[in-house]
Legacy VTK file of the C-alpha trace (Angstrom):
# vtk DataFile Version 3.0
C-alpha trace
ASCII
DATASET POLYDATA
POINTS 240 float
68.894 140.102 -115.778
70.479 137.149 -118.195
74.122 137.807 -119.365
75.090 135.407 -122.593
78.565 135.760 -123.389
78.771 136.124 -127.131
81.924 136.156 -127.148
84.899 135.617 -124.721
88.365 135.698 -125.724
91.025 138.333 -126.964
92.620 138.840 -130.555
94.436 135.826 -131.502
92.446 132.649 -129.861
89.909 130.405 -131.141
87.525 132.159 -129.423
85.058 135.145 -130.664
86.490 138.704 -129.581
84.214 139.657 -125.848
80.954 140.310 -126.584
78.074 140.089 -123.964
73.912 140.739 -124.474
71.828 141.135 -121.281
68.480 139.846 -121.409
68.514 140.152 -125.671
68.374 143.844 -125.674
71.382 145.284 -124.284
74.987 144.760 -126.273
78.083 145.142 -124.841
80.767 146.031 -127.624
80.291 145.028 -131.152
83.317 142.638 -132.312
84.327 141.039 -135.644
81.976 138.635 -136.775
79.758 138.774 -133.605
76.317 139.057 -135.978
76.856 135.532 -137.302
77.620 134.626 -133.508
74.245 136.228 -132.685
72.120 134.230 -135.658
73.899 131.190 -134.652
72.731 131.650 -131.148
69.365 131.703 -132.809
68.805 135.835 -131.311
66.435 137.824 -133.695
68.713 140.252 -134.284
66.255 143.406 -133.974
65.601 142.868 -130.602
68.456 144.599 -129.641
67.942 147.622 -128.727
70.965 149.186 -127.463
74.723 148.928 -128.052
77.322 149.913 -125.235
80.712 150.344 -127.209
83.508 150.445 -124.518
86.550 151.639 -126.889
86.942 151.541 -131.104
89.594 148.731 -131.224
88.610 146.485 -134.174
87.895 143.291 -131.958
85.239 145.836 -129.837
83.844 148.146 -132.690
84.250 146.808 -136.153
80.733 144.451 -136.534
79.271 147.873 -136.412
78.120 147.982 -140.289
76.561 144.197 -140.020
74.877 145.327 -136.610
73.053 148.553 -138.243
72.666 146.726 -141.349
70.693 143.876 -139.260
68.352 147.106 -137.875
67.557 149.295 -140.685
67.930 147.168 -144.030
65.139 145.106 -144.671
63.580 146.183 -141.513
62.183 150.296 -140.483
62.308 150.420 -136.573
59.216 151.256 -134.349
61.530 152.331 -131.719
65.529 153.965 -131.838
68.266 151.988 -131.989
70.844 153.315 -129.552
74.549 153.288 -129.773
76.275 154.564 -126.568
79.952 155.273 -126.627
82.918 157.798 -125.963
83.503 160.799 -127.510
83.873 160.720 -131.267
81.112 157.716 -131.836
79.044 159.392 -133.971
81.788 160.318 -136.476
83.527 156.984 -136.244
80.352 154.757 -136.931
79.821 156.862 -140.069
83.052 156.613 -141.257
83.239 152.864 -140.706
79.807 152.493 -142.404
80.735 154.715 -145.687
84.104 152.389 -146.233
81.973 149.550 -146.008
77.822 150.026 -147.569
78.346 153.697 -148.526
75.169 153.384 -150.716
73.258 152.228 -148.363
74.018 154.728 -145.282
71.484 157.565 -145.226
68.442 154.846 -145.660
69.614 152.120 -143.150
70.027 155.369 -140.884
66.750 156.616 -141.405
65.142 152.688 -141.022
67.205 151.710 -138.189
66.114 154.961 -136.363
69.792 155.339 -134.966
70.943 157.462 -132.379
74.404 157.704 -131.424
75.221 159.101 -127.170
78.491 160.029 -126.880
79.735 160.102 -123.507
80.711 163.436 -121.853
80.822 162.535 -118.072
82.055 159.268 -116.496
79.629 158.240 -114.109
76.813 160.217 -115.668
73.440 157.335 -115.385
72.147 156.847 -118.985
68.337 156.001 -118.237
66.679 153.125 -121.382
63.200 151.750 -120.450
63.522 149.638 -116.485
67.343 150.080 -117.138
69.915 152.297 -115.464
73.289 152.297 -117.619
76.483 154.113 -115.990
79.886 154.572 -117.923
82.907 154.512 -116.006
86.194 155.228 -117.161
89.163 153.001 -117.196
92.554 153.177 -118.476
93.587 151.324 -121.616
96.187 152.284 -124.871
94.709 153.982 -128.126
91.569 155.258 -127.187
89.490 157.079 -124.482
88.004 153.915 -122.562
84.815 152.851 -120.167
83.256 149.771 -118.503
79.561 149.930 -117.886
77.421 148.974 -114.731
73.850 148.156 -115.886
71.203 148.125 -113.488
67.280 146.446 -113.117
64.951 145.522 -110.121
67.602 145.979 -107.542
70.183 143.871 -109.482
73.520 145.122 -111.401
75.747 143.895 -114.141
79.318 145.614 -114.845
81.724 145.222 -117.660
85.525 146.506 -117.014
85.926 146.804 -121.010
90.054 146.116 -121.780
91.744 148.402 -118.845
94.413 147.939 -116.750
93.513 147.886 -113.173
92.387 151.690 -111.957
89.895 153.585 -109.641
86.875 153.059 -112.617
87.761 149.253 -112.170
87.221 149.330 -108.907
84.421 151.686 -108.801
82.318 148.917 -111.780
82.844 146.435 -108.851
81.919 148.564 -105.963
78.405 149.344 -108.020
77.513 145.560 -109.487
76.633 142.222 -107.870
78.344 140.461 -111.080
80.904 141.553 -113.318
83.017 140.556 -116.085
86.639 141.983 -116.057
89.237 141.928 -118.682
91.598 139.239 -118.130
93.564 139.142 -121.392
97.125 137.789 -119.540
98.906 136.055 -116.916
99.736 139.016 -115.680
98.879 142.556 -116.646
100.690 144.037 -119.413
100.015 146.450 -122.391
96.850 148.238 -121.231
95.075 144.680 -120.137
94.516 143.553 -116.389
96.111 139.871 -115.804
95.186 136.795 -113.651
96.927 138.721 -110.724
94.360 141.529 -110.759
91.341 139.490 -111.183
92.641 136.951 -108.038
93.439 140.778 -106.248
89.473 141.372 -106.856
88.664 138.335 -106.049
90.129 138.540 -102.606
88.810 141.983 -102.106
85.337 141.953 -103.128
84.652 138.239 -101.810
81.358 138.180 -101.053
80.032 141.226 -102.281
80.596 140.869 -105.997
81.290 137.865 -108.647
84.201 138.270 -110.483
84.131 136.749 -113.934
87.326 137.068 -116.477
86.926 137.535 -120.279
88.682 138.854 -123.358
91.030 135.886 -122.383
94.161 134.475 -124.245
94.000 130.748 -124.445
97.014 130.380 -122.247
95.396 132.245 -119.143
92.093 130.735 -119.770
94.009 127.719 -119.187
95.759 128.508 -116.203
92.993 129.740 -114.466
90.650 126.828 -114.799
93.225 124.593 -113.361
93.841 127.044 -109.978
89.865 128.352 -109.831
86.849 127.663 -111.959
86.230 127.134 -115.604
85.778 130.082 -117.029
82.900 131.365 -119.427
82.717 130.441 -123.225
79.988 131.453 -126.395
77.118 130.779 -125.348
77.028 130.662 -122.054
74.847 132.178 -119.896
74.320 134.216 -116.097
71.252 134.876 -114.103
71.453 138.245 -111.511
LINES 1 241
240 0 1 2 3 4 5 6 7 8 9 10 11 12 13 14 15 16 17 18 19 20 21 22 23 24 25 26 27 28 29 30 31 32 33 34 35 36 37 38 39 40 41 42 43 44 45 46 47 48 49 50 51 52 53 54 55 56 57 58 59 60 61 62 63 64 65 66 67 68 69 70 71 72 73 74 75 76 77 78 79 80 81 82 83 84 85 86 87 88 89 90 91 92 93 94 95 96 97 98 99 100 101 102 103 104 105 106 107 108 109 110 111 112 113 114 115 116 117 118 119 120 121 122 123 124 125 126 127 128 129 130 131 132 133 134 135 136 137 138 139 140 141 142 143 144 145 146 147 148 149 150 151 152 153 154 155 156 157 158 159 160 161 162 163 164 165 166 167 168 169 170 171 172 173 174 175 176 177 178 179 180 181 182 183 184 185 186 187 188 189 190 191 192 193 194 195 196 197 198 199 200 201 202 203 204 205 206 207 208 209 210 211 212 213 214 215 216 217 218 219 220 221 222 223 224 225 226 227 228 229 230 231 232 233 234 235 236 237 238 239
């Protein structure tokens, strides 16, 4: 599978809002102004195929009108455009959709073929095409959250989603040869896992697993290139 990072930082940096896409078909969250990220990275759009939404915080949810908009307005799908996400999605991407293209809701529906999965059971295994996708839930402030373990030929992906550090956390790790963890501080605070939980996984899963940190202040980004490696930025991309 290829991982490019859309998107790699948390609210207030220079950096787009975390945003991943594994091999052009798979999102993971859908953050302010990630669709101009995606044309700028030269992606047809409409290749996507599915969207993995780990919580509805603005910087993870709110490019959700551009994103349908990119599937169902000048284009009618062959095949359905999948949003997968916890309980309440369905409701919530209307609602954001009518405050922003009401007149245009029912027909980019219809065109974009959209269906919406909410998610009942962590750890149930969502099954799209040669990919296995499996929610886990974490613990974060606002909203019922989950990371994501996405598997293909043997190989796995996971996604902590923001979270403090927690038994899904550790279970995304467990279940993936690569994964990208929240890493929005120094140290954890206010629903977000810190530098000392990803150098705690680190040291655990050492050889089993890659740890990777994103949704990143610029401070910790910082501070963690100068102790370990440079961490990810737009564009960049991962082979598993």
């Amino acid at each position: 599978m290829q991982v490019r990072m859309l998107g790699t930082g948390s609210i207030l940096t220079k950096h787009l809002s975390s945003c991943a896409l594994i091999d052009k078909r798979i999102m993971l969250d859908c953050p302010n102004g990630v669709m101009k990220a995606i044309r700028g990275h030269e992606i047809i759009p409409t290749d996507i195929d599915v969207c993995l939404i780990t919580h509805f915080h603005a910087d993870h949810f709110f490019d959700i009108p551009f994103l349908l908009i990119e599937q169902g307005l000048r284009n009618i799908r062959e095949n359905d455009f999948i949003i997968i996400g916890p309980n309440g999605l369905t409701n919530r991407v209307d609602a954001l959709f009518d405050m922003a293209y009401p007149e245009d809701r029912e027909k980019i529906k219809i065109q974009s073929k959209l269906k919406t999965i909410e998610i009942r059971d962590s750890e149930e295994r969502i099954h799209f095409n040669n990919y296995v996708i499996t929610p886990y839930q974490v613990e974060h402030v606002g909203y019922e959250a989950y990371g994501y373990v996405i598997e293909s030929s043997g190989k796995s992906v996971g996604f902590t989603g923001d979270t403090i550090m927690c038994s899904g956390v550790e279970k995304i790790v467990q279940s993936s040869d690569l994964v990208f963890a929240d890493m929005s501080f120094e140290k954890n605070s206010k629903g977000h896992m810190g530098m000392n939980d990803i150098e705690y996984l680190m040291d655990k899963y050492n050889g089993c697993c890659k740890i990777i940190p994103t949704h990143m202040t610029d401070k910790v980004r910082k501070v963690f290139e100068e102790k370990y490696f440079k961490p990810p930025v737009e564009g960049d991309e991962f082979i598993v």
